[in-house]
PyMOL CGO cylinders between C-alpha atoms (Angstrom):
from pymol import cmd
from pymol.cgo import CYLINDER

trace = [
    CYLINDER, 0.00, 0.00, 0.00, 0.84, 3.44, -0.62, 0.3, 1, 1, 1, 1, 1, 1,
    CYLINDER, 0.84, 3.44, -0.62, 0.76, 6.68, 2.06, 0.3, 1, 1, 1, 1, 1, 1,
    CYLINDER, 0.76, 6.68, 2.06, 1.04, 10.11, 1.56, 0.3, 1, 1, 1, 1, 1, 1,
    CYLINDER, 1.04, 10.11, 1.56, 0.05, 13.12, 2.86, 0.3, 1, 1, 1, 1, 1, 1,
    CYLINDER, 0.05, 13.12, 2.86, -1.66, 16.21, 1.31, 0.3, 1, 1, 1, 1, 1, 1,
    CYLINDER, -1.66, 16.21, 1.31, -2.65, 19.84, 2.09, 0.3, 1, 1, 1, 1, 1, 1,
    CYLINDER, -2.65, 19.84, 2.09, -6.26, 21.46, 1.43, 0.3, 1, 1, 1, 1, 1, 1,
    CYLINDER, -6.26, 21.46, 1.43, -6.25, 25.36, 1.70, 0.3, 1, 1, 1, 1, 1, 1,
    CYLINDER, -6.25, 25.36, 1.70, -9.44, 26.13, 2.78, 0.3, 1, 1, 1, 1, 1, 1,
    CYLINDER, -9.44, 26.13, 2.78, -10.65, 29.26, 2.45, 0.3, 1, 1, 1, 1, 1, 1,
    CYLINDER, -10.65, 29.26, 2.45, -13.18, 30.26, 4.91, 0.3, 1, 1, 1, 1, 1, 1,
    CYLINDER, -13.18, 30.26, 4.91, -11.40, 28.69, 7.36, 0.3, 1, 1, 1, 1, 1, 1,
    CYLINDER, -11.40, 28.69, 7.36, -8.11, 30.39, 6.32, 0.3, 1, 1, 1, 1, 1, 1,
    CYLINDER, -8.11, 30.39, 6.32, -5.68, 27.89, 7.08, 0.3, 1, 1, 1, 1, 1, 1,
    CYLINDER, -5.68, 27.89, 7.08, -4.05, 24.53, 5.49, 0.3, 1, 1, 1, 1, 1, 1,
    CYLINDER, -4.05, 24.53, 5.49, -5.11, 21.19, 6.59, 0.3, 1, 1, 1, 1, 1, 1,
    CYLINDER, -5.11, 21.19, 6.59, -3.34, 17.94, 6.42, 0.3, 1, 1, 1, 1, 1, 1,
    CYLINDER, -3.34, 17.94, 6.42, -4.91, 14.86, 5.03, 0.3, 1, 1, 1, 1, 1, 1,
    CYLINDER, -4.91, 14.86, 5.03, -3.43, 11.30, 4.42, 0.3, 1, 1, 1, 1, 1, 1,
    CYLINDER, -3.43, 11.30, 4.42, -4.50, 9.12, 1.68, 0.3, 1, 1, 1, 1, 1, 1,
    CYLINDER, -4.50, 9.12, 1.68, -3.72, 5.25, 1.56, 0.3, 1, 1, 1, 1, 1, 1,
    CYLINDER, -3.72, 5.25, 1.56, -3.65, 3.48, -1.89, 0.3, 1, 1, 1, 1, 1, 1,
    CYLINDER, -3.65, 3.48, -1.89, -4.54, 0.10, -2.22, 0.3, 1, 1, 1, 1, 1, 1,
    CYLINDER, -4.54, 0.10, -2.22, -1.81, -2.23, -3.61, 0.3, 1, 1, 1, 1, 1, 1,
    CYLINDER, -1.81, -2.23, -3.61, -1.18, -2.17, -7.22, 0.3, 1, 1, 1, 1, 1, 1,
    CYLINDER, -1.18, -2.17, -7.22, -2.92, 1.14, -7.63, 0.3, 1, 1, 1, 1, 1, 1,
    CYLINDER, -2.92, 1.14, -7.63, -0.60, 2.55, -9.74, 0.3, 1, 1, 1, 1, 1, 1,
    CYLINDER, -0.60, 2.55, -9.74, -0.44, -0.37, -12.05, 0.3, 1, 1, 1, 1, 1, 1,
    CYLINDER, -0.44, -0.37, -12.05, -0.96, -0.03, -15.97, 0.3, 1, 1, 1, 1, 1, 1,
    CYLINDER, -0.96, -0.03, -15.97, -3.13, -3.37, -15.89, 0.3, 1, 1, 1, 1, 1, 1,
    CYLINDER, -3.13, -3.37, -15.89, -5.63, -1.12, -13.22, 0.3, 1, 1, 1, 1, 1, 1,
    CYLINDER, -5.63, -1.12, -13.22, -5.81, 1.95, -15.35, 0.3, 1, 1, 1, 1, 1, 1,
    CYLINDER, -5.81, 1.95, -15.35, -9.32, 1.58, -15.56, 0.3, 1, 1, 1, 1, 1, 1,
    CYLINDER, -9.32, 1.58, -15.56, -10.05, -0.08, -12.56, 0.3, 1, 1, 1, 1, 1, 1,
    CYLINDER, -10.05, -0.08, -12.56, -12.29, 2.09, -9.89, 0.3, 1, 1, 1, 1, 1, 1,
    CYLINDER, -12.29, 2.09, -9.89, -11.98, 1.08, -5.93, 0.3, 1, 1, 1, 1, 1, 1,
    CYLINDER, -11.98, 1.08, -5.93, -14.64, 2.26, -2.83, 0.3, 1, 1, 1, 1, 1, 1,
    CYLINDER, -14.64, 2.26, -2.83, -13.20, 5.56, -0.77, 0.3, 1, 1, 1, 1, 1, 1,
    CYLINDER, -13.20, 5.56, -0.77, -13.51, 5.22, 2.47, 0.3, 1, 1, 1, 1, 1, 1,
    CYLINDER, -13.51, 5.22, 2.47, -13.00, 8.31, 4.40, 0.3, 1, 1, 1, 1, 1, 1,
    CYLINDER, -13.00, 8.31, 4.40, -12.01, 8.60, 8.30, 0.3, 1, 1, 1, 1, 1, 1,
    CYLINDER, -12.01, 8.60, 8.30, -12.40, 11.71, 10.46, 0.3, 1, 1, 1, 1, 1, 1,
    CYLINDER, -12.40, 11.71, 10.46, -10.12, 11.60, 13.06, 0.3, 1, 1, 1, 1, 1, 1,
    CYLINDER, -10.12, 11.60, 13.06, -10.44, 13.28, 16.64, 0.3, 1, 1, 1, 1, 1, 1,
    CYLINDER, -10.44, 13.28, 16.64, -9.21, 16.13, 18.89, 0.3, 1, 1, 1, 1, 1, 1,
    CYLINDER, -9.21, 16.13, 18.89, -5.53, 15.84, 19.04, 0.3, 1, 1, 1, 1, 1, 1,
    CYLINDER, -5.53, 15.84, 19.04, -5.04, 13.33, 16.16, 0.3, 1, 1, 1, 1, 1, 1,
    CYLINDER, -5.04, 13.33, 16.16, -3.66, 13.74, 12.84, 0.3, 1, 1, 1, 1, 1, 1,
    CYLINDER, -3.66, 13.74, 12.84, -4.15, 12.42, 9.87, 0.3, 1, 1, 1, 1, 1, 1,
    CYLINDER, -4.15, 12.42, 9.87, -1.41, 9.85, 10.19, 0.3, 1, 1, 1, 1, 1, 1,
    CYLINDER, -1.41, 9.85, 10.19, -3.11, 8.44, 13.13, 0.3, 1, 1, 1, 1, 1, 1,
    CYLINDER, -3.11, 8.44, 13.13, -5.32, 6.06, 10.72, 0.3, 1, 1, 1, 1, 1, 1,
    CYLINDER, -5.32, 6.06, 10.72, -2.79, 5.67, 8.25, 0.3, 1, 1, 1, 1, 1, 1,
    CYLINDER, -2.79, 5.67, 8.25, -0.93, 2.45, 9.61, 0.3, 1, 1, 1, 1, 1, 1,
    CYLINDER, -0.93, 2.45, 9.61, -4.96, 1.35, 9.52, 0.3, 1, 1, 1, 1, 1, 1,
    CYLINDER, -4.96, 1.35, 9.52, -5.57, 1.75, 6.05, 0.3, 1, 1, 1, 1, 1, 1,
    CYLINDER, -5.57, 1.75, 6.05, -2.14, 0.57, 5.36, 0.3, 1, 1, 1, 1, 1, 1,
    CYLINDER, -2.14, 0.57, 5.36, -2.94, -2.89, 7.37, 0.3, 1, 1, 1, 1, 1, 1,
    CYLINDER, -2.94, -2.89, 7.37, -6.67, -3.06, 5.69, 0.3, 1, 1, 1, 1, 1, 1,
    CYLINDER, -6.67, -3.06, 5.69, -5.35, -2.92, 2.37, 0.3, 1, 1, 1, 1, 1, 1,
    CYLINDER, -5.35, -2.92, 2.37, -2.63, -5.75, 2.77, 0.3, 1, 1, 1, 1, 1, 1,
    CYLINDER, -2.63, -5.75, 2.77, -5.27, -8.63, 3.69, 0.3, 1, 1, 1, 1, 1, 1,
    CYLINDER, -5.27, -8.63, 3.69, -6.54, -7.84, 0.12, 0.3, 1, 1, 1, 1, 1, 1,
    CYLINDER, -6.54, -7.84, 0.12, -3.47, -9.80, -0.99, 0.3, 1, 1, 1, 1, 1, 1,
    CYLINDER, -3.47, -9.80, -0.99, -4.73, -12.75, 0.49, 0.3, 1, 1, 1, 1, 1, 1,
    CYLINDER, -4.73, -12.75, 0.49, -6.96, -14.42, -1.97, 0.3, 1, 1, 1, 1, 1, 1,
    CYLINDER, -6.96, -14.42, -1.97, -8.81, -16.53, 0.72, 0.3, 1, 1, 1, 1, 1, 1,
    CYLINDER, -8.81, -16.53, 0.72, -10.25, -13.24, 2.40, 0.3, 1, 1, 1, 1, 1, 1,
    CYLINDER, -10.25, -13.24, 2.40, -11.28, -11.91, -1.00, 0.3, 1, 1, 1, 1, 1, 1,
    CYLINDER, -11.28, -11.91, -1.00, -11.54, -8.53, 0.30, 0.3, 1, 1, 1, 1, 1, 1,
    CYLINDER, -11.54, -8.53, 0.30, -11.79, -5.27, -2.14, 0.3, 1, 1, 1, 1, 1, 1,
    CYLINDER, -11.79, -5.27, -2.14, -9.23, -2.81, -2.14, 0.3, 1, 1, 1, 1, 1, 1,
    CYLINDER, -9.23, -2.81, -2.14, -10.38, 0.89, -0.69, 0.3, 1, 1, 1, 1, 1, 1,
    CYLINDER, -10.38, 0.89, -0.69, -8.85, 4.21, -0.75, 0.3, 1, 1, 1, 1, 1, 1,
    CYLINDER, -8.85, 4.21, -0.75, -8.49, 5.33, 2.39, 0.3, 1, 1, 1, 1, 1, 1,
    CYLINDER, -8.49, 5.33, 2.39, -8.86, 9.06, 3.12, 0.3, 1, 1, 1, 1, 1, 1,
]
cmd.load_cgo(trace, "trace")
């Protein structure tokens, strides 16, 4: 899986806010060009940041490499 984090400038809040995506495993593969996944996305709390449910989105998205689970891959926002 994939992490990285991103900005939004908001402006009527006048600030920047962080946000962390996860990508799903094989994401950026030519063979899933086309391919279109579910977005799941998680608010965190007072005091968190957005890398707080990173390592989860990271850990959902490698059991969809086990076949006998046959989970869906989800980008995590």
């Amino acid at each position: 899986a994939q992490y990285r984090t991103e900005t939004f400038t908001s402006t009527k809040l006048g600030a920047k806010w962080e946000y962390a995506i996860v990508l799903p495993p094989g994401y950026d593969d030519a063979a899933n060009a086309e391919a279109r996944y579910p977005v799941a996305y998680l608010l965190h709390g007072y005091g968190m940041d957005p890398s707080d449910f990173s390592a989860a989105g990271a850990l959902a998205n490698n059991f969809v490499t086990d076949p006998a689970l046959k989970l869906r891959p989800v980008i995590y926002v």
